[in-house]
C-alpha distance (Angstrom), angle and dihedral (degrees) to the residues before:
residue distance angle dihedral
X1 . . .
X2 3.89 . .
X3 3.75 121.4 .
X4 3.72 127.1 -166.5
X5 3.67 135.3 -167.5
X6 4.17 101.0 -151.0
X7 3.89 82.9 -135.9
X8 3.54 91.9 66.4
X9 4.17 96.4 55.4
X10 3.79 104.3 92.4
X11 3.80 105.8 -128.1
X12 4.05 99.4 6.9
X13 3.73 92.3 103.0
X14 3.94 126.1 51.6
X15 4.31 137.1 143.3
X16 3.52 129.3 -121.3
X17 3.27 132.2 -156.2
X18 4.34 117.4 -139.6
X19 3.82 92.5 -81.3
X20 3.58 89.4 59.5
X21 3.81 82.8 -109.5
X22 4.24 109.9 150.8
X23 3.93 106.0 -116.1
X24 3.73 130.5 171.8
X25 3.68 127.1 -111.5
X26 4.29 111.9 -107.6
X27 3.92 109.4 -138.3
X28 3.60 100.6 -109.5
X29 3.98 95.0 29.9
X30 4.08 105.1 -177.4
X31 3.75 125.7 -161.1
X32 3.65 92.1 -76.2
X33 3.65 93.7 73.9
X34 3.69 99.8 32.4
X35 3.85 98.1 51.4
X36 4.04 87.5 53.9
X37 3.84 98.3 29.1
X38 4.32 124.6 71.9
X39 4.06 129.4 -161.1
X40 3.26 105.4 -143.4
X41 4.11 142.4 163.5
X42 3.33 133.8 -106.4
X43 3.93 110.0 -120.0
X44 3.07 92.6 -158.5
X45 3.74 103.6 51.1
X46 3.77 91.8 44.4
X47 4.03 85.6 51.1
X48 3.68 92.2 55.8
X49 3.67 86.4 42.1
X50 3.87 100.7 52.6
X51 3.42 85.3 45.5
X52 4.26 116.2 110.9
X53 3.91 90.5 8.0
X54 3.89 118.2 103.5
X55 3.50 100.4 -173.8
X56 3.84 123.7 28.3
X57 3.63 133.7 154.9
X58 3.68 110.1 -142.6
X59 3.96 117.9 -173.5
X60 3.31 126.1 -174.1
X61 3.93 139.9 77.1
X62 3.84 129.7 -122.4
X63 4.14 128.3 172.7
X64 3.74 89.5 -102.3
X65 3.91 96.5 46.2
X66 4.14 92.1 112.7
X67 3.25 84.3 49.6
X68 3.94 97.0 61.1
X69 3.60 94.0 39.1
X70 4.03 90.4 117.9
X71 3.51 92.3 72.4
X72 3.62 92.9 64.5
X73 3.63 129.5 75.0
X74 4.07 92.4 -150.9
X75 3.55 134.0 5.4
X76 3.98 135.7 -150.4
X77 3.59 134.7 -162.7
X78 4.26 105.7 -150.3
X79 3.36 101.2 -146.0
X80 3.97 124.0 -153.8
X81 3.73 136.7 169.3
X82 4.25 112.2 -107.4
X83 4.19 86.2 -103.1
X84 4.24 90.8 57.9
X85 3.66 94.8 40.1
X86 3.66 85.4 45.8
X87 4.05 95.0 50.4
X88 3.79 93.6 46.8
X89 4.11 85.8 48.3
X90 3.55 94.2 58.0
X91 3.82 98.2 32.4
X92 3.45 119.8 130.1
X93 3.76 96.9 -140.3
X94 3.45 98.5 52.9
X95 3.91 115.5 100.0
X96 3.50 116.2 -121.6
X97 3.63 121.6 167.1
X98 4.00 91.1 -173.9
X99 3.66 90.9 41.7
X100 4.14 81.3 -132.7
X101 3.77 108.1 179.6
X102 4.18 96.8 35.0
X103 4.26 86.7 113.3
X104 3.67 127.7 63.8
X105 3.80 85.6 -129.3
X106 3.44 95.4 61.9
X107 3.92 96.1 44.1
X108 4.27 83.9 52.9
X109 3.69 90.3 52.0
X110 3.84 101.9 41.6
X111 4.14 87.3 50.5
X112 3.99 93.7 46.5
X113 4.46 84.0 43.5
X114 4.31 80.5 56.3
X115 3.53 100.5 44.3
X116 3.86 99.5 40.8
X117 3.84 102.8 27.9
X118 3.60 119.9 8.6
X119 3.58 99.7 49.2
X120 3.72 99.3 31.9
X121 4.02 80.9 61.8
X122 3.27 98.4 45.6
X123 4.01 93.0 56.2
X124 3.34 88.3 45.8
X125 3.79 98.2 57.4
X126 3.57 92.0 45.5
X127 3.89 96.4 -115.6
X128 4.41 109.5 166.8
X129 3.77 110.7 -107.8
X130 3.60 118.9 -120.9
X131 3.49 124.2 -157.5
X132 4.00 100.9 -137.5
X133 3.53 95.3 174.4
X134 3.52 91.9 96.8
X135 3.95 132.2 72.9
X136 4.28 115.1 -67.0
X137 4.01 86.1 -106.7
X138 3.61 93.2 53.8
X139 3.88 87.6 42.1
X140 3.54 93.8 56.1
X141 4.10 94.8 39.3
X142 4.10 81.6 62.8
X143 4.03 95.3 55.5
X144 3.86 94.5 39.3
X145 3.98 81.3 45.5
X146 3.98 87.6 61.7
């Protein structure tokens, strides 16, 4: 089994500002730019990335991701209560090229983008919950479980 954090991909992930136009992410970005900015991925370079693998587990979200979701045999929403998703936000060990989640502005917005987007979406298009509160093995046990 492969796993894949969508940070890792070189060139999956990029922002765009309202014109579509690519743009890079400031350190320290505050609402202004993430209300009229998007992360999204490349379909293209996940294509070519998905291609000659059978069974990959790709984690990670972009604005696009419902979008994409053809590519994928199944999809899971990882669910995680605000204090989790803020812990693995602010870890230390997670990789971050953007270093998204450093400002208490960003953490507020990412949380209120779960509770009154992402989630409602994800109910909405039927995607199987996860509990992802618990260790990667246990994680995993749950999806092969299904």
């Amino acid at each position: 089994m492969e796993t894949y954090d969508s940070d890792n991909i070189p060139g999956l992930a990029y922002w765009v500002d309202s014109t579509g136009a690519k743009t890079d992410f400031p350190r320290g970005a505050t609402s202004a730019f993430l209300k009229t900015n998007s992360y999204l991925w490349n379909e293209e370079i996940l294509e070519h990335f998905l291609e000659g693998r059978t069974e990959v587990y790709l984690f990670g979200l972009a604005s696009n991701v419902f979008d994409l979701f053809h590519y994928f045999d199944k999809v899971y929403y990882l669910d995680v209560s605000d204090k989790t998703e803020v812990d693995r936000l602010t870890s230390t060990d997670r990789h971050n090229p953007d270093h998204f989640g450093e400002t208490d502005e960003q953490i507020r917005l990412t949380l209120q983008y779960v509770h009154n987007s992402l989630r409602p979406m994800a109910l909405k298009s039927g995607i199987v919950f996860i509990d992802a509160s618990k260790a990667p093995s246990e994680i995993y046990q749950q999806i092969v479980d299904l």
